[in-house]
C-alpha positions in Angstrom: 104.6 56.1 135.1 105.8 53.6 137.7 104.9 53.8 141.1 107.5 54.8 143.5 107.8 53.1 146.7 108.1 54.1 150.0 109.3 53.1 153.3 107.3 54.6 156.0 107.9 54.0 160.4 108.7 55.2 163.8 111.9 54.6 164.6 113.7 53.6 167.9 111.1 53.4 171.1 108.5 55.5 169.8 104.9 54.3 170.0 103.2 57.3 168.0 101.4 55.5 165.6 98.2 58.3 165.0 100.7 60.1 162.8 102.5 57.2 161.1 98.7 55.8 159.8 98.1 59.6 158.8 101.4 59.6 156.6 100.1 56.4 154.8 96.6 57.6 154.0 98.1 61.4 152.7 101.5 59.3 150.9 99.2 56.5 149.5 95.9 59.1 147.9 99.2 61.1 146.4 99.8 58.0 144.4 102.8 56.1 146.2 103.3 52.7 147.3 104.0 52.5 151.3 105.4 50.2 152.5 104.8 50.8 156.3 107.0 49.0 159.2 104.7 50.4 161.8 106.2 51.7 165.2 109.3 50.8 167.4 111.5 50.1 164.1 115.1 50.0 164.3 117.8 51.7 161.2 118.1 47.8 160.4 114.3 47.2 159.9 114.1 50.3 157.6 117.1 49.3 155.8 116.0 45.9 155.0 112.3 47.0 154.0 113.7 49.3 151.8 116.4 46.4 150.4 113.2 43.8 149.9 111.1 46.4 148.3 113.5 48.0 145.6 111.8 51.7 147.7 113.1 55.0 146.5 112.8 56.9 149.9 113.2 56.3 153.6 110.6 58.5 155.8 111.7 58.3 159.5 109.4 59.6 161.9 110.1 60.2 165.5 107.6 62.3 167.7 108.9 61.2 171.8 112.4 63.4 170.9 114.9 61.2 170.4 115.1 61.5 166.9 118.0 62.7 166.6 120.1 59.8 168.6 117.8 57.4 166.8 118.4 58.9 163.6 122.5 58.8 163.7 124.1 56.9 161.5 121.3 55.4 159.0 123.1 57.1 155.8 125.9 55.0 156.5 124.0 51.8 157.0 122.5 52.6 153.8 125.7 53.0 152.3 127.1 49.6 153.7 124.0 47.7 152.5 124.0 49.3 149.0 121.5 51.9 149.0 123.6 54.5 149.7 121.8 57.1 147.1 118.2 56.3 148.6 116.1 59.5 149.7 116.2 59.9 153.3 113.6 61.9 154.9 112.7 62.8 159.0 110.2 64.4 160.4 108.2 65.1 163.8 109.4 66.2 167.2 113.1 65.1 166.5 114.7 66.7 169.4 113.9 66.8 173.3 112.5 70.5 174.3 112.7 74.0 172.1 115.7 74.6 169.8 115.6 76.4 166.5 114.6 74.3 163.9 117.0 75.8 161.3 120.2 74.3 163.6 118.0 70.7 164.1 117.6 70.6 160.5 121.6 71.5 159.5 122.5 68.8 161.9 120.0 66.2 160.1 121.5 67.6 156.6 125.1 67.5 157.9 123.9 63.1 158.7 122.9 62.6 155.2 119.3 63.3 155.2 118.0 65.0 152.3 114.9 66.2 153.8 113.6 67.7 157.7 110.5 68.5 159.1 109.4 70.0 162.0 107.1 68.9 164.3 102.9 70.0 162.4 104.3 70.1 158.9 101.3 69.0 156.4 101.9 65.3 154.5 101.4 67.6 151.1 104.8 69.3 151.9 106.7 65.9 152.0 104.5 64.8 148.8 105.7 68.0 147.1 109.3 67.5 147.9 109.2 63.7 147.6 107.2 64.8 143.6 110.2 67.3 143.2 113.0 64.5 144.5 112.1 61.4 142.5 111.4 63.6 139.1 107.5 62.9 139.2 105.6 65.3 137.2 102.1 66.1 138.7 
C-alpha cells in the first residue's frame, strides 16, 4: 500500500506549536507521511506544500480562535490551484469564546471542509476518519 501524505500546520497568527508536534508524532506512528509547515502558515503555504508534495489531505489547525476567519476561503484556493478534490480537515479552538460546536462545524462544512474538530478531540479520531477517507484498510 502507498503511503499517503499529509499536510499538517497552524494557520494564520497562531503560535501553538505543542499541539501541531503532537499531531505529527500520532499522524506519523499511524503510518502517514507529514509533511509539517510548522506554525504562522498562510492558505497559500498549505496550498503550495500540498501542490509540491502530490498530499492527499490538508489538516488546518488553529487553537488562538480565529480559525474560522483564517480558515475562509481555502477550498476555493484549492480549487483555483488544481486540488480542488483534496481532503480538507480543521481542528482546535476554531472560534473565539463558547458556541455550540454542531453550528461551528455546519459553518466549516458549508466552506468545503470535509472534516471538524473541536477543541481536545484525540489524534486517533482524525486517523480513523482520515483511514475511512482515503480508503485505507487497517
Amino acid at each position: 500500500m502507498e503511503q499517503k501524505t499529509l499536510v499538517l500546520g497552524v494557520i494564520g497568527a497562531d503560535v501553538h506549536a505543542v499541539g501541531n508536534r503532537i499531531l505529527v508524532y500520532a499522524f506519523t506512528q499511524a503510518g502517514f507521511k507529514v509533511v509539517n509547515i510548522g506554525v504562522l502558515a498562510s492558505q497559500e503555504e498549505f496550498i503550495r506544500a500540498a501542490i509540491e508534495t502530490g498530499a492527499d489531505a490538508i489538516l488546518v489547525s488553529s487553537l488562538y480562535g480565529h480559525g474560522e476567519m483564517d480558515c475562509r476561503g481555502l477550498r476555493e484556493k484549492c480549487q483555483e490551484s488544481g486540488i480542488g478534490d483534496i481532503l480538507l480537515y480543521a481542528g482546535g479552538n476554531l472560534v473565539v469564546g463558547k458556541q455550540d460546536f454542531t453550528s461551528v462545524e455546519a459553518r466549516f462544512k458549508a466552506m468545503g471542509y470535509n472534516r471538524v474538530y473541536p477543541p481536545g478531540t484525540m489524534p486517533e479520531v482524525a486517523v480513523e476518519h482520515l483511514r475511512q477517507d482515503l480508503g485505507i484498510s487497517k
